[in-house]
DRENMI-18648 format. One record per residue (C-alpha): residue number from 1; x, y, z. Coordinates in steps of 0.2 Angstrom, whole numbers, plus 2048, in hexadecimal, padded with zeros to 3 digits. Each point is the difference from the previous one (the first is absolute). Layout:
BEGIN
    nr     X     Y     Z
   NUM     X     Y     Z
...
***
This chain:
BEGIN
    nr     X     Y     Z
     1   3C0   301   92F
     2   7FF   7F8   7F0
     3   80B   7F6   7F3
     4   800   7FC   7EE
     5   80A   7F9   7F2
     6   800   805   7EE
     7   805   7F6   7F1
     8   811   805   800
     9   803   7F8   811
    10   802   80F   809
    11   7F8   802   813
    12   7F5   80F   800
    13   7FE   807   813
    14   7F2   80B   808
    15   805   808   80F
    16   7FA   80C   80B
    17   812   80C   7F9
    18   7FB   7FC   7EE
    19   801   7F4   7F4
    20   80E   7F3   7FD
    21   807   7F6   7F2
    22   80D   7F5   804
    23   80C   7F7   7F2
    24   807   7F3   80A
    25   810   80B   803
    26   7F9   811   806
    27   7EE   80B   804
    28   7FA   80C   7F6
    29   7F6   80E   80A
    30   7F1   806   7F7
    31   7F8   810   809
    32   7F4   80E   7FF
    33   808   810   7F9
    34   7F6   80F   803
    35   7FE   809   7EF
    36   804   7F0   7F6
    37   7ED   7F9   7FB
    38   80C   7F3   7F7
    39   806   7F9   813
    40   7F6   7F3   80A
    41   7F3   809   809
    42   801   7FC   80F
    43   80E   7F8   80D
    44   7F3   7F5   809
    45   801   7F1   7F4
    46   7F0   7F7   808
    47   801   7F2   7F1
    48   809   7FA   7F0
    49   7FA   7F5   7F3
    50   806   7FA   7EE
    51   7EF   7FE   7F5
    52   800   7F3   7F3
    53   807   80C   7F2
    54   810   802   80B
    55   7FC   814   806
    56   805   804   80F
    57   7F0   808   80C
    58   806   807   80F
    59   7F2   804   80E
    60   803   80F   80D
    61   7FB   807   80E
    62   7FB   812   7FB
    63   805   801   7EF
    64   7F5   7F5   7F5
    65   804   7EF   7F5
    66   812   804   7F6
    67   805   7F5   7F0
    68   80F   800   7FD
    69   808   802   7EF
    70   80E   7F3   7FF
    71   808   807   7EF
    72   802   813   807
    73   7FF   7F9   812
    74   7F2   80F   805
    75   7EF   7FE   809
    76   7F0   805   7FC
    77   7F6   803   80C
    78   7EB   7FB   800
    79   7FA   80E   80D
    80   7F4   7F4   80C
    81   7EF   80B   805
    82   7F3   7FC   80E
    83   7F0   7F8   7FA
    84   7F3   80C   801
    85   7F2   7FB   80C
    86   7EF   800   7FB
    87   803   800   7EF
***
């Protein structure tokens, strides 16, 4: 659904099983793991993008807007709310 590379050259993949990052060799899976807040959020990856600073956003489905942490490779997840009408 979605593709991105980071400065280290690696191919970052959002699919609707999760979240991918491929090496040039092999995937990495990247899931939700129920109980883990440090996993992605969700495993409908609707969109990936690398910002100027070189973070990692990863947009899902139900989840919310993860960012991943490269160093202790973890997410942290932006919970995504509805507008409120009429306010």
């Amino acid at each position: 659904m979605s593709i991105a590379q980071n400065r280290r050259g690696f191919l970052w993949l959002g699919t609707s099983d999760g979240l991918y990052r491929y090496d040039g060799y092999s995937l990495k899976p990247y899931r939700h793991e129920h109980g883990n807040p440090n996993s992605l959020s969700d495993d409908t990856v609707l969109a990936v993008y690398r910002d100027r600073d070189g973070i990692l956003w990863v947009g899902t489905e139900f989840g919310g807007l993860d960012r991943l942490d490269p160093v202790a490779d973890i997410f942290t997840t932006t919970a995504m709310t509805p507008p409120i009408v009429g306010a």
